[in-house]
N, C-alpha and C positions, 0 to 999 in steps of 0.2 A: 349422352347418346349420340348427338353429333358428330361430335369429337373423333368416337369409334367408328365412326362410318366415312370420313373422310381416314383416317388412317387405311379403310380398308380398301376405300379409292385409290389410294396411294399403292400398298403394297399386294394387293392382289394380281394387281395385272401389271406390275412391274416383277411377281415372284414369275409369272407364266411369262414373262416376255425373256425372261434372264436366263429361262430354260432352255426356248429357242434359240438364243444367240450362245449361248454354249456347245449347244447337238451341231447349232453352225459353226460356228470355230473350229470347232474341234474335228469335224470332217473330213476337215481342210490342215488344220497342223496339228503337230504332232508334239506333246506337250515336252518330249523330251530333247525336243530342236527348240526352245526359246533361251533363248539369254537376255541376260539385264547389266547394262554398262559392260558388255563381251565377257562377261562371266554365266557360263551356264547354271541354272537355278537347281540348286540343291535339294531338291525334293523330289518325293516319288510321286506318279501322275498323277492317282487319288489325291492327294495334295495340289496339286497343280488344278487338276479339276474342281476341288473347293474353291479354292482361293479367286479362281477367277469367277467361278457363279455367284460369288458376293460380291465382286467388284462389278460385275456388270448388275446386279440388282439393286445395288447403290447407283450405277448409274441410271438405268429404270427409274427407280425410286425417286430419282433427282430429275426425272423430267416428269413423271405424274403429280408431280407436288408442285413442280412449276404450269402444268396443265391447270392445276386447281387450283393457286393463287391467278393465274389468269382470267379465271372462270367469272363470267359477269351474269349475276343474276336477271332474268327480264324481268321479276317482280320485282327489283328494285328501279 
């Protein structure tokens, strides 16, 4: 039961934070001006818009998990 509940520590508010920082990104450029190593990326937006809302949720993900191995108990 634990277990489940720090997972959800983790990716809840890393799924809501990864939404934000995509509505932001994306704002702002336009998914069909990115390149990688000056090669324009082969994909169509929808494409371009997954990809990155997983990458920034993995990065989310990777600092609420670092939040929570942090975490110090005061009853211990």
């Amino acid at each position: 039961m634990m277990v489940t509940k720090y997972w959800m520590f983790i990716l809840w508010p890393s799924f809501l934070m990864a939404g934000v920082m995509e509505m932001s990104v994306f704002a702002i450029v336009d998914p069909q001006d990115l390149h990688i190593f000056n090669q324009p990326l082969d994909l169509p937006r929808q494409g371009i818009y997954t990809l990155s809302f997983f990458i920034f949720w993995i990065i989310c993900a990777a600092s609420s998990c670092l939040s929570l191995f942090l975490y110090v108990d005061p009853k211990d």
